[in-house]
Each structure stands twice: as structure tokens, then as C-alpha cells.
mmCIF file as Biopython writes it, N, C-alpha, C and O atoms, coordinates in Angstrom:
data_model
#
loop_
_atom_site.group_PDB
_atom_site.id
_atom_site.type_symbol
_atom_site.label_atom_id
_atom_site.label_alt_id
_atom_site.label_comp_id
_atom_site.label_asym_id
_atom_site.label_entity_id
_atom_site.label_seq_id
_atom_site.pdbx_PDB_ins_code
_atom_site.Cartn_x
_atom_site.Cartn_y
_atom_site.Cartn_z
_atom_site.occupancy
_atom_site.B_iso_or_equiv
_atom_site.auth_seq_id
_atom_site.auth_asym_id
_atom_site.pdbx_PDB_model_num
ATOM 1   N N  . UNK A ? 1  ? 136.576 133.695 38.014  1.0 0.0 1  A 1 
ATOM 2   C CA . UNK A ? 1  ? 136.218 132.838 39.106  1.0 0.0 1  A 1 
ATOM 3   C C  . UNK A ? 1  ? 134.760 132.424 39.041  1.0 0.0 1  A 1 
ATOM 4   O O  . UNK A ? 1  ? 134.572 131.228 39.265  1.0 0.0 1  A 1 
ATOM 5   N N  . UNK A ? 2  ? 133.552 133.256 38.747  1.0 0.0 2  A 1 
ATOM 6   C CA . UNK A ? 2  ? 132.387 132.602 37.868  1.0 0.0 2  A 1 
ATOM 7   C C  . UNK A ? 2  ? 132.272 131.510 37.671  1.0 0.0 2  A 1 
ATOM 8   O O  . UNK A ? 2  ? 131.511 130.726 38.238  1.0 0.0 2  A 1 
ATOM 9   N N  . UNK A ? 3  ? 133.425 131.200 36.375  1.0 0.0 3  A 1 
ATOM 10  C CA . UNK A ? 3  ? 132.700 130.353 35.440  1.0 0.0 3  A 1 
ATOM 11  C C  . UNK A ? 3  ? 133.310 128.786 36.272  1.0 0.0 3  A 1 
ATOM 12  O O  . UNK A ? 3  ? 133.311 127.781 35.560  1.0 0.0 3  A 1 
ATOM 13  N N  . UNK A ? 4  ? 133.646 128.688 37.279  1.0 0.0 4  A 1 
ATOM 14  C CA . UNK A ? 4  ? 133.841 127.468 37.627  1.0 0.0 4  A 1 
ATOM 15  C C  . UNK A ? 4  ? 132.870 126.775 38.811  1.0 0.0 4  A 1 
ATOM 16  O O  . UNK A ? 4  ? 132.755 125.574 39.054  1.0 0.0 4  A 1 
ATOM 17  N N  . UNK A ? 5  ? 132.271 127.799 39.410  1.0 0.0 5  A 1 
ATOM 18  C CA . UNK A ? 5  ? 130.933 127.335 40.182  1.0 0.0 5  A 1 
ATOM 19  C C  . UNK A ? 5  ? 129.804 127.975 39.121  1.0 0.0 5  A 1 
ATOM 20  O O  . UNK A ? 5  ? 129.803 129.051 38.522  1.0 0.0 5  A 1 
ATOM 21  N N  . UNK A ? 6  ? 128.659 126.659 39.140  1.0 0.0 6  A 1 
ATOM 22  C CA . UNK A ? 6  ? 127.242 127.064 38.862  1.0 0.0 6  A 1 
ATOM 23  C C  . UNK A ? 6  ? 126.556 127.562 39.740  1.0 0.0 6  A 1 
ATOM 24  O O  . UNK A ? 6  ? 126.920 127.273 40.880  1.0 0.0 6  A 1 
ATOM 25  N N  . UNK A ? 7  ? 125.597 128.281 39.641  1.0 0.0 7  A 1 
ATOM 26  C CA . UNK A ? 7  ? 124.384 128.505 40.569  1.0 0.0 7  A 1 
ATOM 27  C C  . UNK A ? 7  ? 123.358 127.632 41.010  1.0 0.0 7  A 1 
ATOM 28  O O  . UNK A ? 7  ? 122.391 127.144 40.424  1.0 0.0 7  A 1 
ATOM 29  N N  . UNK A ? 8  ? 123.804 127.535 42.236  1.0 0.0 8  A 1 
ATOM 30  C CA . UNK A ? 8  ? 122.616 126.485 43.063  1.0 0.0 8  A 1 
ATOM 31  C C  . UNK A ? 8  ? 121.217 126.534 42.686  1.0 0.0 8  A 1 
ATOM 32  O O  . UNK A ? 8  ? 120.570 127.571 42.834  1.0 0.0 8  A 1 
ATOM 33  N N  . UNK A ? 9  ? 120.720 125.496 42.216  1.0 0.0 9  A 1 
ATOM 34  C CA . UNK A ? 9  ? 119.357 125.422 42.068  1.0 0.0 9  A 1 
ATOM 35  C C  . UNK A ? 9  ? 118.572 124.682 43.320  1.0 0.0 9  A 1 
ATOM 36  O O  . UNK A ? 9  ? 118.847 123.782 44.114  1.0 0.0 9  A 1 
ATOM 37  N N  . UNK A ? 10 ? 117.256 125.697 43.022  1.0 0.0 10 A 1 
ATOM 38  C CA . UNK A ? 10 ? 116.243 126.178 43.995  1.0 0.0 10 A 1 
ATOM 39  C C  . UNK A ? 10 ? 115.244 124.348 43.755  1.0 0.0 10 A 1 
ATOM 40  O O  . UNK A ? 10 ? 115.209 123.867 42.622  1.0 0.0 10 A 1 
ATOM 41  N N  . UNK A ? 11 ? 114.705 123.758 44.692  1.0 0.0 11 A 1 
ATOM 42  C CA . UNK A ? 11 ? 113.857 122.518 44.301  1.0 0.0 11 A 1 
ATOM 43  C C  . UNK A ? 11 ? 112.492 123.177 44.027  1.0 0.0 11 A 1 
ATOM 44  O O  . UNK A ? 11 ? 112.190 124.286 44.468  1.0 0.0 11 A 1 
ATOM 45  N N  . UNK A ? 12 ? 111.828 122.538 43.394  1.0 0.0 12 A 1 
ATOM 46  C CA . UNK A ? 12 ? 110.631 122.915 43.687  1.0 0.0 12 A 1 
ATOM 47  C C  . UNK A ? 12 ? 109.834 122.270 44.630  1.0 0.0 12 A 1 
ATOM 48  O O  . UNK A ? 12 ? 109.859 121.084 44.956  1.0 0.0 12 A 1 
ATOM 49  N N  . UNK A ? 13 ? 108.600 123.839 45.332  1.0 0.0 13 A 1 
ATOM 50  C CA . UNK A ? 13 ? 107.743 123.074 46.429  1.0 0.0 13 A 1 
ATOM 51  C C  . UNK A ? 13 ? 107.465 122.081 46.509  1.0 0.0 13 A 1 
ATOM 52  O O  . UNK A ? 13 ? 107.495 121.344 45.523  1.0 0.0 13 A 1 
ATOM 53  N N  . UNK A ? 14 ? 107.044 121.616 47.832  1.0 0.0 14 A 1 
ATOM 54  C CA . UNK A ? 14 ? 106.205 120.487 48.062  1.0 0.0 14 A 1 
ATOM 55  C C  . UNK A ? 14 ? 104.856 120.752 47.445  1.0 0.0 14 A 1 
ATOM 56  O O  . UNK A ? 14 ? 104.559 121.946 47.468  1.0 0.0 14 A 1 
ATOM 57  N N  . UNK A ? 15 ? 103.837 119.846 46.825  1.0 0.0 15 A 1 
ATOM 58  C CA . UNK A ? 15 ? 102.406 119.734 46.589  1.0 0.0 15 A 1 
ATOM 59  C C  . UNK A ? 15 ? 101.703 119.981 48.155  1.0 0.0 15 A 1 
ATOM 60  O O  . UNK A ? 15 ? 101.927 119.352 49.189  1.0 0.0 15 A 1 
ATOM 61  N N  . UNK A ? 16 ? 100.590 121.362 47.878  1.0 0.0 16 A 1 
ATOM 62  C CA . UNK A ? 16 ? 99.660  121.410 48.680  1.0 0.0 16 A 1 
ATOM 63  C C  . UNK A ? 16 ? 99.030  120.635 49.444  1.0 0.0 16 A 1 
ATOM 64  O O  . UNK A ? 16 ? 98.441  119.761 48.808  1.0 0.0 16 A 1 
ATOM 65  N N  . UNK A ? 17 ? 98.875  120.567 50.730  1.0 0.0 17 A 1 
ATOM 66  C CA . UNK A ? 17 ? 97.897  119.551 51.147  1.0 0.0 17 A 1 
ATOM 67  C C  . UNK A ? 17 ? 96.288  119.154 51.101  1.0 0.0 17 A 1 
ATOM 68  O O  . UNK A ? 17 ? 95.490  119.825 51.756  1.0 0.0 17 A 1 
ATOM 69  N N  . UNK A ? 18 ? 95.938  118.255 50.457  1.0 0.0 18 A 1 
ATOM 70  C CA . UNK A ? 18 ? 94.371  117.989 50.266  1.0 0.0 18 A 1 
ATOM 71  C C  . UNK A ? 18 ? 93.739  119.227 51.320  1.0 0.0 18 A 1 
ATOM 72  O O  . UNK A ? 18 ? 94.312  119.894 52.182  1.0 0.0 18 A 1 
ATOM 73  N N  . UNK A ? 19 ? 92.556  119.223 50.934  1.0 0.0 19 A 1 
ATOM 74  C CA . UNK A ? 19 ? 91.472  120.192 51.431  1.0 0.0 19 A 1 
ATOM 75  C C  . UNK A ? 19 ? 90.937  119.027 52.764  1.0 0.0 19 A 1 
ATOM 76  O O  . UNK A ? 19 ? 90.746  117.861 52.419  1.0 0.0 19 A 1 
ATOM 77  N N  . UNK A ? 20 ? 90.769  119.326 53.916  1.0 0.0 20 A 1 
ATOM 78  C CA . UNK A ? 20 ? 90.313  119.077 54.846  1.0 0.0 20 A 1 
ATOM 79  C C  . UNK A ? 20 ? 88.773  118.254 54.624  1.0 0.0 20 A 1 
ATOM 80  O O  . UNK A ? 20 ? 87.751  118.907 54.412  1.0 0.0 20 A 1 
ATOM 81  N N  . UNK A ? 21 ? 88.769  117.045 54.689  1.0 0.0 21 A 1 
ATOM 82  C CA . UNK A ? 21 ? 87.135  116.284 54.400  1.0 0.0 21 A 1 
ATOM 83  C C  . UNK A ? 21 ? 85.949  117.385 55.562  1.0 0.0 21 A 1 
ATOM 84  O O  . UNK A ? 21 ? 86.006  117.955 56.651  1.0 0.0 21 A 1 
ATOM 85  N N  . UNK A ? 22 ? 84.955  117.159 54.421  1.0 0.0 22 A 1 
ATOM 86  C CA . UNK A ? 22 ? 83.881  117.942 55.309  1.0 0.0 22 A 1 
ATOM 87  C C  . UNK A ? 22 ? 83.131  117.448 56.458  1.0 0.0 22 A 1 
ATOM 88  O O  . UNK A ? 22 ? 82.896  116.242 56.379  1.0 0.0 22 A 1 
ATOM 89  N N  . UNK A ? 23 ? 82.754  117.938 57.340  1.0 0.0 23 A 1 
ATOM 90  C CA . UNK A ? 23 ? 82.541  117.499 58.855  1.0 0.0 23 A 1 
ATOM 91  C C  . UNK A ? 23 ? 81.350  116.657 58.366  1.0 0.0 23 A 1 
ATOM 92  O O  . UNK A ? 23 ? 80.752  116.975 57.339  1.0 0.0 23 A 1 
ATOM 93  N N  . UNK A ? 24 ? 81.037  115.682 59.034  1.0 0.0 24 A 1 
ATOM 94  C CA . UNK A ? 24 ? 79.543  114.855 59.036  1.0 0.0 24 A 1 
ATOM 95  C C  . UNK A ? 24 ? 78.906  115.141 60.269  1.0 0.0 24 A 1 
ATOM 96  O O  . UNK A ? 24 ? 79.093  114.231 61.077  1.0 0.0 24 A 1 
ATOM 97  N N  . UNK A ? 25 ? 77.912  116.500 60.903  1.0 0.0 25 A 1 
ATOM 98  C CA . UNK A ? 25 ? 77.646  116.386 62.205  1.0 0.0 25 A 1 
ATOM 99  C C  . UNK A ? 25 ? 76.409  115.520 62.676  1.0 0.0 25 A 1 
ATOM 100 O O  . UNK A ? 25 ? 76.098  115.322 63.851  1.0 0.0 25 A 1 
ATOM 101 N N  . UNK A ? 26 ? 75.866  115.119 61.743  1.0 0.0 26 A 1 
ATOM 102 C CA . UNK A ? 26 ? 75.050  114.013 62.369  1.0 0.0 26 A 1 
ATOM 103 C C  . UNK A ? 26 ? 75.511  112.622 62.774  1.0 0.0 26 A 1 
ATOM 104 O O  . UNK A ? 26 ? 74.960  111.888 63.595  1.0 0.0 26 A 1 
ATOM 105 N N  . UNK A ? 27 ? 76.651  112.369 62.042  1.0 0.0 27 A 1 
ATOM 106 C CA . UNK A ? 27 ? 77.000  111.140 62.172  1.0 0.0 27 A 1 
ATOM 107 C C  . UNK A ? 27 ? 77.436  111.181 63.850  1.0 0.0 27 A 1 
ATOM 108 O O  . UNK A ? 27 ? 76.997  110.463 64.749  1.0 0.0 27 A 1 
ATOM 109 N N  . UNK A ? 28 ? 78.692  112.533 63.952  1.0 0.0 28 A 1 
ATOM 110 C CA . UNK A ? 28 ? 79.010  112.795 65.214  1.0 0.0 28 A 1 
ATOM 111 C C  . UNK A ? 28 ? 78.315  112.804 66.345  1.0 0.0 28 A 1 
ATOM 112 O O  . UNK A ? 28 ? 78.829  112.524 67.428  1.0 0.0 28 A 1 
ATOM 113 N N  . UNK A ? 29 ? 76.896  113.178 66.171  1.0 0.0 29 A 1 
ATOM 114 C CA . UNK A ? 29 ? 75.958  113.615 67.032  1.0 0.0 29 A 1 
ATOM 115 C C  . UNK A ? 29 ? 75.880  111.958 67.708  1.0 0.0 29 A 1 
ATOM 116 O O  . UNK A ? 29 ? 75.827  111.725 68.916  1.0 0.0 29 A 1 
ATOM 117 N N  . UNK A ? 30 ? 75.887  110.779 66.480  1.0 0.0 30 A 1 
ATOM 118 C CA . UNK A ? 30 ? 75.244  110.087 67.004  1.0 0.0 30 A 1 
ATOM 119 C C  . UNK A ? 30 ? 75.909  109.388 67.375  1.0 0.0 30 A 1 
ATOM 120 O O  . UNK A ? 30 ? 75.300  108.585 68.083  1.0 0.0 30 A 1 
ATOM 121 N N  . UNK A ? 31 ? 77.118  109.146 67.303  1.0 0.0 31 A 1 
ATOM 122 C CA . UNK A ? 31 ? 78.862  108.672 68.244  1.0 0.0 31 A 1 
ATOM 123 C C  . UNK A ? 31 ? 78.688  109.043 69.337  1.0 0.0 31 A 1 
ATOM 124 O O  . UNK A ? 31 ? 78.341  108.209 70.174  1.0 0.0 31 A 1 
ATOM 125 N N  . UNK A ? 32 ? 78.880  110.528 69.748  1.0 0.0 32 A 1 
ATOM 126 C CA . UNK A ? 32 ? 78.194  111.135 70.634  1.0 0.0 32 A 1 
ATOM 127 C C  . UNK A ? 32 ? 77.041  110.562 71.916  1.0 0.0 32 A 1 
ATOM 128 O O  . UNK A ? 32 ? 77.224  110.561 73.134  1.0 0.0 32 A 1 
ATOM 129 N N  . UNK A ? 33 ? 76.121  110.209 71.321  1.0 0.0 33 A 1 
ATOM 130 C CA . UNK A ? 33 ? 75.172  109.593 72.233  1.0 0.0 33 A 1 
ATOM 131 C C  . UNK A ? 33 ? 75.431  108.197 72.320  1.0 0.0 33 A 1 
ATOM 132 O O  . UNK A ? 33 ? 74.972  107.481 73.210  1.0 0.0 33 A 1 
ATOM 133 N N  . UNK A ? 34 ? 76.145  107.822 71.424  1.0 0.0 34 A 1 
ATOM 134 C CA . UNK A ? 34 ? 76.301  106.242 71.775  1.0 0.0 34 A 1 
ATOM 135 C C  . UNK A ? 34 ? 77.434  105.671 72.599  1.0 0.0 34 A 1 
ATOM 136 O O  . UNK A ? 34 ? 77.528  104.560 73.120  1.0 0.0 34 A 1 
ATOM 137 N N  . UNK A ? 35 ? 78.367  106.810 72.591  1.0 0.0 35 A 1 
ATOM 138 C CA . UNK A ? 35 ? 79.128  106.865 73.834  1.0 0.0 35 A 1 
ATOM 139 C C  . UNK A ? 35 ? 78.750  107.013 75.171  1.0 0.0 35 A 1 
ATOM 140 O O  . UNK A ? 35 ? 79.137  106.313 76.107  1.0 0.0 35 A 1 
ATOM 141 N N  . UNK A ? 36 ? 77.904  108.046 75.221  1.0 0.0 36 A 1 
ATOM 142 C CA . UNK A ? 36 ? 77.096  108.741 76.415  1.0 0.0 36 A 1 
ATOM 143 C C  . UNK A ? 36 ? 76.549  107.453 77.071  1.0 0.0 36 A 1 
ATOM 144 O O  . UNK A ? 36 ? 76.780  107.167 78.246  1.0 0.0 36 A 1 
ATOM 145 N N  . UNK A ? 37 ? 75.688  106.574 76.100  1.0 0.0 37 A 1 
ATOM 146 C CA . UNK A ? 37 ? 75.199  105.914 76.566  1.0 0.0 37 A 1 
ATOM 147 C C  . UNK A ? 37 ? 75.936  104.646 77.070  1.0 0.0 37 A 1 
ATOM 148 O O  . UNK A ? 37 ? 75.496  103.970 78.000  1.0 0.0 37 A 1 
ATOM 149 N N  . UNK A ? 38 ? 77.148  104.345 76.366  1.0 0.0 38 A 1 
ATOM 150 C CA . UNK A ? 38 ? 77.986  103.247 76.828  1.0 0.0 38 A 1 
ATOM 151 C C  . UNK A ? 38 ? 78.839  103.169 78.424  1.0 0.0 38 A 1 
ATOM 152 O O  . UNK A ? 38 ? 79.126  102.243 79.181  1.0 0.0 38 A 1 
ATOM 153 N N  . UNK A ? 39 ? 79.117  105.156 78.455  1.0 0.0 39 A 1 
ATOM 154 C CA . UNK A ? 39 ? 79.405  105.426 79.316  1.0 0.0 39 A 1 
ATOM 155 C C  . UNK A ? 39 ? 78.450  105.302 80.618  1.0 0.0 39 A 1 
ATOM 156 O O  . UNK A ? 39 ? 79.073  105.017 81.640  1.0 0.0 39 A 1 
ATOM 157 N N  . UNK A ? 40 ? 76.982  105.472 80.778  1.0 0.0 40 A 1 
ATOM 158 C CA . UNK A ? 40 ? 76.384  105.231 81.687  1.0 0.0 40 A 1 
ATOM 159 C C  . UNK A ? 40 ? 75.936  103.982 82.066  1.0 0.0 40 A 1 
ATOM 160 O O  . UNK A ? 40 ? 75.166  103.840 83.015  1.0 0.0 40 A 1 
ATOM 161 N N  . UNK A ? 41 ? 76.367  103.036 81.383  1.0 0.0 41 A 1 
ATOM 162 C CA . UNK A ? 41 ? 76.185  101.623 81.414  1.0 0.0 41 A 1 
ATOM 163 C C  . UNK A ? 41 ? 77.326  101.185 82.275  1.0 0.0 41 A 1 
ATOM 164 O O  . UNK A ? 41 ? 77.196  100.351 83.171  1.0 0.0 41 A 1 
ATOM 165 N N  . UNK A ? 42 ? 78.691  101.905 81.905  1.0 0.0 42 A 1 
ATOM 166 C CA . UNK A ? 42 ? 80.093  100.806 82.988  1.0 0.0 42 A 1 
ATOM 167 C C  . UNK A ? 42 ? 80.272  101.947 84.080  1.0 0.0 42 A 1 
ATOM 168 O O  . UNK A ? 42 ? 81.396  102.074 84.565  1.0 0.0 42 A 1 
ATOM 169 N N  . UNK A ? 43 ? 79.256  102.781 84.501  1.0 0.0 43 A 1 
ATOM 170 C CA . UNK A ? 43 ? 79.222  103.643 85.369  1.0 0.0 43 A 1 
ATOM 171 C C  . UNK A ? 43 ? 79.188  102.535 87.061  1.0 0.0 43 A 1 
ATOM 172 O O  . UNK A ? 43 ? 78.420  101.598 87.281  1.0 0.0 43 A 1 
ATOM 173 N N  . UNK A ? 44 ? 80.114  102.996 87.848  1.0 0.0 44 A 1 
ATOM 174 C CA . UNK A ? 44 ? 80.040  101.706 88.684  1.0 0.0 44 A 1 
ATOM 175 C C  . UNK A ? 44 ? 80.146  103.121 90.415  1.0 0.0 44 A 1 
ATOM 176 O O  . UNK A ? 44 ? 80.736  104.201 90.419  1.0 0.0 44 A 1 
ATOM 177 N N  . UNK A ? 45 ? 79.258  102.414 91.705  1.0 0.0 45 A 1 
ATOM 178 C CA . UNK A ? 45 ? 79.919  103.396 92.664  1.0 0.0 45 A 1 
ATOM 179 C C  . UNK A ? 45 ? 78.850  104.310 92.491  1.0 0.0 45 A 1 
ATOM 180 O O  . UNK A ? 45 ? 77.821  104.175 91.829  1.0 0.0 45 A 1 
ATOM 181 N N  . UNK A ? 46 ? 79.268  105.317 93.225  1.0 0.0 46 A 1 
ATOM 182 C CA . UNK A ? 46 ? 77.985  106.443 93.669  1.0 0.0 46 A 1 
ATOM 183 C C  . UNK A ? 46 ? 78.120  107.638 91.939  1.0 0.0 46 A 1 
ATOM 184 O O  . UNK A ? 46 ? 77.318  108.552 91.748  1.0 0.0 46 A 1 
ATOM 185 N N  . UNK A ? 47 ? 78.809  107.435 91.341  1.0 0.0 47 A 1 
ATOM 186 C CA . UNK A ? 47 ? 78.162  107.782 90.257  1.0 0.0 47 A 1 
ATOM 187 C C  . UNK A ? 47 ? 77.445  106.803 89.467  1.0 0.0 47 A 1 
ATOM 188 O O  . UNK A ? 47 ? 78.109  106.719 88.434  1.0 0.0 47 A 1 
ATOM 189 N N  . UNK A ? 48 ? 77.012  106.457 89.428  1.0 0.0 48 A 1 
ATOM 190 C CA . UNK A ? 48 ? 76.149  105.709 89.131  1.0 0.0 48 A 1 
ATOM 191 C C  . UNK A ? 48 ? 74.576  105.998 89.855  1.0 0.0 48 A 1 
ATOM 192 O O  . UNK A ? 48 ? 73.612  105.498 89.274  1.0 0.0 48 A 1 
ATOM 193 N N  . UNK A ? 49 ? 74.467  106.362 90.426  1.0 0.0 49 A 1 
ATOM 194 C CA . UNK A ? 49 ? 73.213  106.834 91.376  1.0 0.0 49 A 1 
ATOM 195 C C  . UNK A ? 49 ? 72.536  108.102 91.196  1.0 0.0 49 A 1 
ATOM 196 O O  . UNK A ? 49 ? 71.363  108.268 91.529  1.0 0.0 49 A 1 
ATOM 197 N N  . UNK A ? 50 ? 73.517  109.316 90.488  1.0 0.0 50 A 1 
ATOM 198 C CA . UNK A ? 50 ? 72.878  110.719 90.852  1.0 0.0 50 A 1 
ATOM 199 C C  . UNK A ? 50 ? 72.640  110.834 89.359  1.0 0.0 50 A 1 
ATOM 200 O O  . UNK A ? 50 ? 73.325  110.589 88.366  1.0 0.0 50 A 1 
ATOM 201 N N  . UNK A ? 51 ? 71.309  111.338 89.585  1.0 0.0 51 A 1 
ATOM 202 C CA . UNK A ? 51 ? 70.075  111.385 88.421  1.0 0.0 51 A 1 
ATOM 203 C C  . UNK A ? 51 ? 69.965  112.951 88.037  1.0 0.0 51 A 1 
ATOM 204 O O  . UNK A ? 51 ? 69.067  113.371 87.307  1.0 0.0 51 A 1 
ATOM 205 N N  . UNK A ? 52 ? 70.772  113.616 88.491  1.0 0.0 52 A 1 
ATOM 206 C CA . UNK A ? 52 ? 70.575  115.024 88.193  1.0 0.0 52 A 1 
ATOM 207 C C  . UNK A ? 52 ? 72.022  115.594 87.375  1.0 0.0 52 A 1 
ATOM 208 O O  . UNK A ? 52 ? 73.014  115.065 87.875  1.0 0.0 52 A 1 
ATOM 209 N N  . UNK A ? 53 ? 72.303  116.393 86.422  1.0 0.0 53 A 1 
ATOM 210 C CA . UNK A ? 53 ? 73.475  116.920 86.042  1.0 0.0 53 A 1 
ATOM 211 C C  . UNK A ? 53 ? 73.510  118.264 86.997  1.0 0.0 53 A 1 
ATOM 212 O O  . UNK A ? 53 ? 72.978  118.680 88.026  1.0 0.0 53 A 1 
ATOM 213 N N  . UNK A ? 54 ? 74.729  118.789 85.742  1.0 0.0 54 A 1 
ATOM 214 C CA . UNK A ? 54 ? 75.134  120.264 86.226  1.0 0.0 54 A 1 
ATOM 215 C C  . UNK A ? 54 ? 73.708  121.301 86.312  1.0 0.0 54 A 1 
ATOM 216 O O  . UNK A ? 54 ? 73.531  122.280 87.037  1.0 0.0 54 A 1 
ATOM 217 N N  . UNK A ? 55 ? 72.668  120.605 85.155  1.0 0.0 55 A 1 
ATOM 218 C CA . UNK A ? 55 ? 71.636  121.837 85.037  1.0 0.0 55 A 1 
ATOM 219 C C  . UNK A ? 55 ? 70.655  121.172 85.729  1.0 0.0 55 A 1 
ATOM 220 O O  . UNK A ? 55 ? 69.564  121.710 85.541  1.0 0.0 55 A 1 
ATOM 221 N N  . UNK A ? 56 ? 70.622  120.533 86.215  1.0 0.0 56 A 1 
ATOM 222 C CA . UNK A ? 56 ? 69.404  120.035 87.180  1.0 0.0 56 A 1 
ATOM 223 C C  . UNK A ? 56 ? 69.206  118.847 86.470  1.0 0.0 56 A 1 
ATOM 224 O O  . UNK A ? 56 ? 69.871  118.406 85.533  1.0 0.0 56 A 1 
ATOM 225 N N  . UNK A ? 57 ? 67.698  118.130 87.309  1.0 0.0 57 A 1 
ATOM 226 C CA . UNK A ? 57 ? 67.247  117.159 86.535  1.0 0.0 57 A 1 
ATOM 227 C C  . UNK A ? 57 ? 67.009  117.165 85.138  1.0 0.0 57 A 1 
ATOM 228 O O  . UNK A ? 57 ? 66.032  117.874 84.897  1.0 0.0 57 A 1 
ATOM 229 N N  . UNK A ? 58 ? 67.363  116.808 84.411  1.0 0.0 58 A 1 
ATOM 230 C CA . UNK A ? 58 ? 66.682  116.353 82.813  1.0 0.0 58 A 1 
ATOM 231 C C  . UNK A ? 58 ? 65.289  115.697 82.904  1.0 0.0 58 A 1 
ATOM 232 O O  . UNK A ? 58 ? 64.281  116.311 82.556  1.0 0.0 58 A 1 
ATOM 233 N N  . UNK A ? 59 ? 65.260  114.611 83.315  1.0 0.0 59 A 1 
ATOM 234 C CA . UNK A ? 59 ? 64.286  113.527 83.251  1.0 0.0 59 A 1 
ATOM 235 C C  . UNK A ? 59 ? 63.241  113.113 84.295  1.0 0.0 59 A 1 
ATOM 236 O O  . UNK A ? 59 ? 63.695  112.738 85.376  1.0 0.0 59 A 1 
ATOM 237 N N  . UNK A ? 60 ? 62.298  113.121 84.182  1.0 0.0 60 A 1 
ATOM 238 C CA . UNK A ? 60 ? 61.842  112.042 85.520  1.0 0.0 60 A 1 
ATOM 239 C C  . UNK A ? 60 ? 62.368  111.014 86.303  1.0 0.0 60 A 1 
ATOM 240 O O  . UNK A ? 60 ? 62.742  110.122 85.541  1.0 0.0 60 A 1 
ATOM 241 N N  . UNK A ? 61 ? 62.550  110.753 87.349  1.0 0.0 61 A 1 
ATOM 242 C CA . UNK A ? 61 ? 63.118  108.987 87.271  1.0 0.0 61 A 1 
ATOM 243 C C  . UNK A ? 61 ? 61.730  108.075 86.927  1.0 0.0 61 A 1 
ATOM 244 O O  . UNK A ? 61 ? 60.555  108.430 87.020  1.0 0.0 61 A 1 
ATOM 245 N N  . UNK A ? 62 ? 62.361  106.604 86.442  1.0 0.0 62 A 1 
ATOM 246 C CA . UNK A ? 62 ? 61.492  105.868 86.401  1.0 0.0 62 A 1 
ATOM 247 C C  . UNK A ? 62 ? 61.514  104.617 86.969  1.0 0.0 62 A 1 
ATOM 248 O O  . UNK A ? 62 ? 62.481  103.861 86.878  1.0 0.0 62 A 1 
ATOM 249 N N  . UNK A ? 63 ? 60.546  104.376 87.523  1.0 0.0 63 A 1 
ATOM 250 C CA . UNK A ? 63 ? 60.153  103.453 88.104  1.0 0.0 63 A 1 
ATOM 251 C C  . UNK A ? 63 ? 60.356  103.449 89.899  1.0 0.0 63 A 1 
ATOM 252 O O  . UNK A ? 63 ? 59.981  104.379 90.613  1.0 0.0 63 A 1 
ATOM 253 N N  . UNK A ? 64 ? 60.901  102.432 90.302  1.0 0.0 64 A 1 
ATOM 254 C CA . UNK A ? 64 ? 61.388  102.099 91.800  1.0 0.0 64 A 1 
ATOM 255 C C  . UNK A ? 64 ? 60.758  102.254 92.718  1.0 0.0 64 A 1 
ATOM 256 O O  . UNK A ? 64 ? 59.998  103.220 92.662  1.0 0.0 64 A 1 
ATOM 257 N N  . UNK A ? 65 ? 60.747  101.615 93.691  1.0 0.0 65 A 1 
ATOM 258 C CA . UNK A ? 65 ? 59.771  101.532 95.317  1.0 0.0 65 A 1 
ATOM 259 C C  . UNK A ? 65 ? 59.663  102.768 95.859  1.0 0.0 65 A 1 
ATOM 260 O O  . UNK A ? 65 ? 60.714  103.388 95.700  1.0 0.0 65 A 1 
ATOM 261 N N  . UNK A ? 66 ? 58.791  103.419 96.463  1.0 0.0 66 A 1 
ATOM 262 C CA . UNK A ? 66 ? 59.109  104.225 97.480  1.0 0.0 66 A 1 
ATOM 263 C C  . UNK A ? 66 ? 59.193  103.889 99.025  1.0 0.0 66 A 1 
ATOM 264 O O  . UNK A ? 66 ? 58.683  103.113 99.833  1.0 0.0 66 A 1 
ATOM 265 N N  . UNK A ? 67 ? 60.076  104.859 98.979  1.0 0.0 67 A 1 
ATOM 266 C CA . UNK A ? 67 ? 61.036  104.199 100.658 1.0 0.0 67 A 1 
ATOM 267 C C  . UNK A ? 67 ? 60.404  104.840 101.612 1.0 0.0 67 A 1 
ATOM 268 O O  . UNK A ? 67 ? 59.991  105.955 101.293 1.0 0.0 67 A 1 
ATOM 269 N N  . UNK A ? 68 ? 60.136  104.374 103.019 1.0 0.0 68 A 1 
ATOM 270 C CA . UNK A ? 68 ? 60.158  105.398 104.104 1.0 0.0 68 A 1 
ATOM 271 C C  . UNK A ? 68 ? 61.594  105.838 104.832 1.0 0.0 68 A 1 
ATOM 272 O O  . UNK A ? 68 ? 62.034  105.120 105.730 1.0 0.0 68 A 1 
ATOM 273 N N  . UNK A ? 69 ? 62.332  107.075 104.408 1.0 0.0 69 A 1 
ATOM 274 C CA . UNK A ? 69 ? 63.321  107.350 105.076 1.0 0.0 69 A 1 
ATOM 275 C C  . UNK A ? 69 ? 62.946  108.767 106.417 1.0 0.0 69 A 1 
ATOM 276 O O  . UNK A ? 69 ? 63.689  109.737 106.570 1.0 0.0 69 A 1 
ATOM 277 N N  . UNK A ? 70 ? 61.740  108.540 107.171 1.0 0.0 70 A 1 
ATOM 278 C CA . UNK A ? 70 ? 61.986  109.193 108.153 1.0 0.0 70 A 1 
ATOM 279 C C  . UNK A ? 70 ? 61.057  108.917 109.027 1.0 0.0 70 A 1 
ATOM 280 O O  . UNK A ? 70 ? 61.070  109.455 110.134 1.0 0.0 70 A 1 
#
């Protein structure tokens, strides 16, 4: 009873996948800020107004009138 079936053959693997391209973090860095900055440009509404983040102010403000509010 053998000799009337062969033995199933096995395929061979698939080819490895390429090695992962190496990170560019400067390039990122600077996507990064150029987003940041695109983003504070179509900033519309009361965000748009607050000059301080999560860690406090960053920056000085610049420029603008001073108001009397009291």
C-alpha cells in the first residue's frame, strides 16, 4: 500500500523580511516642529489664547498693549 501514495512535499519558506530602514531623528525632530508650528497657526477659539503649557510658561509673551483690567 506504500508504493502507490508518495510523500507530500514540504514548500520551501518564505524569504526573510528586509531589515527595518534606520530611524532619521533629526529629520523627525524637524516634521515635528513643523507640525507644531502649523498646528498653532489653524489654532482657532480660546485655544488659541493660552500662552502657558502643562509645564508652565515656556516663553515670554511678546509684544501687545497693556490693559487696565481693574
Amino acid at each position: 500500500m506504500g508504493s502507490l501514495f508518495s510523500p507530500p512535499s514540504i514548500p520551501a519558506p518564505p524569504p526573510p523580511p528586509p531589515p527595518p530602514a534606520e530611524a532619521d531623528y533629526e529629520r523627525a525632530a524637524a516634521l515635528s516642529e513643523e507640525a507644531m508650528a502649523e498646528e498653532r497657526k489653524r489654532r482657532k477659539g480660546r485655544g488659541s489664547t493660552i500662552v502657558a503649557g502643562a509645564l508652565g510658561e515656556q516663553a515670554a509673551p511678546t509684544g501687545g498693549t497693556p490693559t487696565l483690567l481693574g
